[in-house]
N, C-alpha and C positions, 0 to 999 in steps of 0.2 A: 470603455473597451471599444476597439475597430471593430466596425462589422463590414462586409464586404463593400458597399457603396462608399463607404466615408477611403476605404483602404484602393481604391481604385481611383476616387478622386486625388488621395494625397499623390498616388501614382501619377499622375496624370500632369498635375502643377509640376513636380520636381522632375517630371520628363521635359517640361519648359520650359519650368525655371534652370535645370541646371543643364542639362543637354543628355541624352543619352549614353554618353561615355562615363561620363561623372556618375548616373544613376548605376549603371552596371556593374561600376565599381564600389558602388556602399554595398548595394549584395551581395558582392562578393566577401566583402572586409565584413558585414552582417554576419555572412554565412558562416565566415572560419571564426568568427569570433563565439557563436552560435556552437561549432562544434568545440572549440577547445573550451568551452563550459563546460560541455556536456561529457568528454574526457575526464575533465577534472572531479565531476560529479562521480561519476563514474568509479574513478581510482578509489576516491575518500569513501563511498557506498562498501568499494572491497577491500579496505581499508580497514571499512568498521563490524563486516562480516567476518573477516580473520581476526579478529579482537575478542569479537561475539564467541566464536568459537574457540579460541583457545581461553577467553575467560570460561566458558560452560566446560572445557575436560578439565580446566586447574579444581574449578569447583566439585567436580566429580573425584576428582586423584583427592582430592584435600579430604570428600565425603567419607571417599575408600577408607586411607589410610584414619580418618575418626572411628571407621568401625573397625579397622582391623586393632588399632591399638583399645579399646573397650574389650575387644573377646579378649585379647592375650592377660588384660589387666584383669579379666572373669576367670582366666584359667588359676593362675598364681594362689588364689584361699584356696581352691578344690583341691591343687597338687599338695599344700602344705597338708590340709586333712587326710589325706590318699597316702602320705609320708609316713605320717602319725599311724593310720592302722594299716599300712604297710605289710605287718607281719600278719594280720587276718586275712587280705588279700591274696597274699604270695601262700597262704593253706589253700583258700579256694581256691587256686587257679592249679594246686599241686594235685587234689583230688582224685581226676582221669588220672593219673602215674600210679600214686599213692608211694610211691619208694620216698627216700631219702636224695636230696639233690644237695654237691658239692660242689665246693668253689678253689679250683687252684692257683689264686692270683690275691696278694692280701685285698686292691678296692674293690673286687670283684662282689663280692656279697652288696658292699654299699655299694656300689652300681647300679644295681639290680633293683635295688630299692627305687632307688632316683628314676629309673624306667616305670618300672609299674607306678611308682607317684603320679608323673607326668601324664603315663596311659590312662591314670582314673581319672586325674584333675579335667583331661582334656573331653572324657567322656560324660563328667558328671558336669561339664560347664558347655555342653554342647546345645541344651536349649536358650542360651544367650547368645552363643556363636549362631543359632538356626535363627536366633530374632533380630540382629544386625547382620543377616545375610537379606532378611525380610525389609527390616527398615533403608536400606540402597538400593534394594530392585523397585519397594513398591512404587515410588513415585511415580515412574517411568513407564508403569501399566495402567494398562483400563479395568475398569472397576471385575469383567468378566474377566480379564488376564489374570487380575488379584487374586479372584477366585480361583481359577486354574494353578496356580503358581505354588500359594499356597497349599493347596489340594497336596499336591506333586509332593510339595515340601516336606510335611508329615508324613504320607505313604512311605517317600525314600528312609525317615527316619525310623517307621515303626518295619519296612523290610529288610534295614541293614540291624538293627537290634534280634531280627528272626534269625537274619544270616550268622549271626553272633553265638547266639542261642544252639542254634542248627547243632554247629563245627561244634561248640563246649558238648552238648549232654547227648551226643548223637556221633557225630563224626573222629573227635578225637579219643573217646575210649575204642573205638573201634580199629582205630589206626595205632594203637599200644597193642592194643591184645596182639592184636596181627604181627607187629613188626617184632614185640617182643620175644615170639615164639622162636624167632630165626637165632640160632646161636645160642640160646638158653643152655645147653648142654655143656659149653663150652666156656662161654664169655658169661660175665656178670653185668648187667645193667648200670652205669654209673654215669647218671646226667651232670654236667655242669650247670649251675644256676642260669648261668647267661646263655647258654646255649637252649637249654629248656625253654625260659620265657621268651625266648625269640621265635620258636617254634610253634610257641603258643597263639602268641601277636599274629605273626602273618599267616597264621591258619586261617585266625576268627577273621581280620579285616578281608581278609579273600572271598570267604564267604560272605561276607558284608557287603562288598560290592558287587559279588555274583549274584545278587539276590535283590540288585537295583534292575535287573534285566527285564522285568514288565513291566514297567516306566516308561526305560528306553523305547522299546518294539512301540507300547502304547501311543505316546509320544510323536514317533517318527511318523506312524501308523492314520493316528486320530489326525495329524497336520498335515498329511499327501506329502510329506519330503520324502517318504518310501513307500510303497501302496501295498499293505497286508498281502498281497498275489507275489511279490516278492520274495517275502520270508516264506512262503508255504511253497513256490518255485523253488526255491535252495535250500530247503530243507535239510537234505542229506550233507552238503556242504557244513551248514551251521553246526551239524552235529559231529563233524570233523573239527570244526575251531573250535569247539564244544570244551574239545580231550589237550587241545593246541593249547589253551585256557588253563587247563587244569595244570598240566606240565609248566605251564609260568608260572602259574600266583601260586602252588603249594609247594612245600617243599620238594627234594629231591629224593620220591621215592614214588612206584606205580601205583600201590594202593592208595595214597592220600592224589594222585591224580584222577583214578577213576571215582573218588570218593567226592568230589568236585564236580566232575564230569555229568555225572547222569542225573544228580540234582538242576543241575546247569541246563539241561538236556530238557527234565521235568518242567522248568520251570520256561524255557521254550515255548514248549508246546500249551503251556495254560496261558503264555499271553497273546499265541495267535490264536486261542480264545476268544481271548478279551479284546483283542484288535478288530477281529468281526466282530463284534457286537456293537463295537462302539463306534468303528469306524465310520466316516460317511459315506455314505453308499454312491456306488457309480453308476454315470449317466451315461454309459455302455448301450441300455435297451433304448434309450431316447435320440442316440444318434444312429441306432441297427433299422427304428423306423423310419427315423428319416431318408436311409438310404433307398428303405425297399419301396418307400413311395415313389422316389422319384425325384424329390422335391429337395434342393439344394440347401445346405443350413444355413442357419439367418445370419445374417454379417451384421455386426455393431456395427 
């Protein structure tokens, strides 16, 4: 290797031996030869970073689609079993009515079947669908993420089974007694199958998901993407989307919205709760001293 003397010297000969002109021109021909390496280096480097990454999303789309065809292949035995006691199901889920429910269309009854199959297979093979949701995220966290993730994971499952729960043995007997009263005098009650367990489905999933709401808040809360002074600042707003909430996800009627609404409401107010408790606490008082000292804050 040249070190500076030996690279002065060689300078020095070929300034004599070849003249000054001649030297000028190998650095220069040095130099572009010099840069179109370093071009070329260059390209092939980004070359081989767009390779990198589009090999890492084929392998993530490929990991995807491995998990998503395993759940769908987990649903398929639960629906066939959920088929077979079919007609236990569709008594349970008649219960809150307790009438007689008909069907005027001949596939209509077997329809109905094939819906409530699919809704239990898909609910009874959901701890497979929750562990191939576990198995794609986990790699990709740290061992505290895992934790958290996790955490999250279960909560959401054991609050949307509440939310479930809630709407069956609480909300939907309450919205029959109520609505059946209107016109009783008059009109005779006669549900169609399909219509019934429709009414049923997006009752409970509504509540399902309404009942993911201290997660959410937690969530946004415990990570400063939204600062708990926020949701207790809009307070009054939220309890207006609250009712905006309820008029979407339940059906079309006032009491099964307010029947949404003020659980929705309730359950609000128990995670700006839990948002203060958990949240990290702000360095509000640390920068208030700093101001009243005097003394400028520290700059990285």
């Amino acid at each position: 290797m040249l070190g500076s003397n030996e690279l002065l010297l060689v300078l020095a000969l070929a300034f004599i031996l070849l003249g000054p002109n001649r030297v000028i021109e190998l650095i220069q021909s040095l130099r572009k030869t010099t840069d179109r390496l370093t071009t070329e280096l260059e390209e092939e480097l980004q070359i081989t970073e767009e390779k990198e990454e589009e090999n890492t999303l084929v392998f993530h789309l490929e990991e995807l689609r491995k998990r998503f065809i395993i759940s769908l292949i987990s649903i398929i035995p639960t629906t066939v079993l959920c088929f077979i006691l079919a007609p236990r199901i569709i008594e349970f889920f008649r219960r809150p009515y307790g009438g007689k429910l008909i069907f005027i269309s001949p596939p209509e009854a077997f329809i109905v079947n094939i819906k409530v199959a699919i809704a239990g297979g898909i609910a009874l093979s959901f701890p497979v669908i929750a562990y191939q949701m576990w198995k794609f995220v986990a790699p990709g966290l740290y061992p505290k993420e895992k934790k958290i993730f996790l955490t999250l994971l279960l909560t959401s499952v054991v609050l949307f089974a509440a939310g479930v729960a809630f709407s069956y043995f609480v909300i939907i007997p309450i919205a029959f007694k109520f609505l059946l009263k209107f016109g009783s005098s008059w009109f005779e009650p006669m549900f169609t199958a399909s219509k019934y367990f429709s009414f049923m489905l997006k009752l409970m999933i509504a509540f399902g998901i309404v009942f993911q709401m201290p997660i959410v808040i937690l969530f946004l809360s415990v990570s400063g993407i939204v600062p708990i002074e926020n949701f207790t600042k809009y307070r009054r707003h939220i309890w207006v989307a609250s009712f905006v909430i309820g008029a979407v996800l339940t059906p079309p009627d006032v009491l099964s919205q307010v029947l949404m609404s003020l659980p929705l409401i309730m359950l609000f107010e128990i995670s700006l709760i839990l948002g203060k408790i958990f949240s990290p606490k702000s360095s509000e008082p640390d920068k208030t001293e700093e101001e009243e000292s005097g003394n400028p804050p520290a700059q990285e």
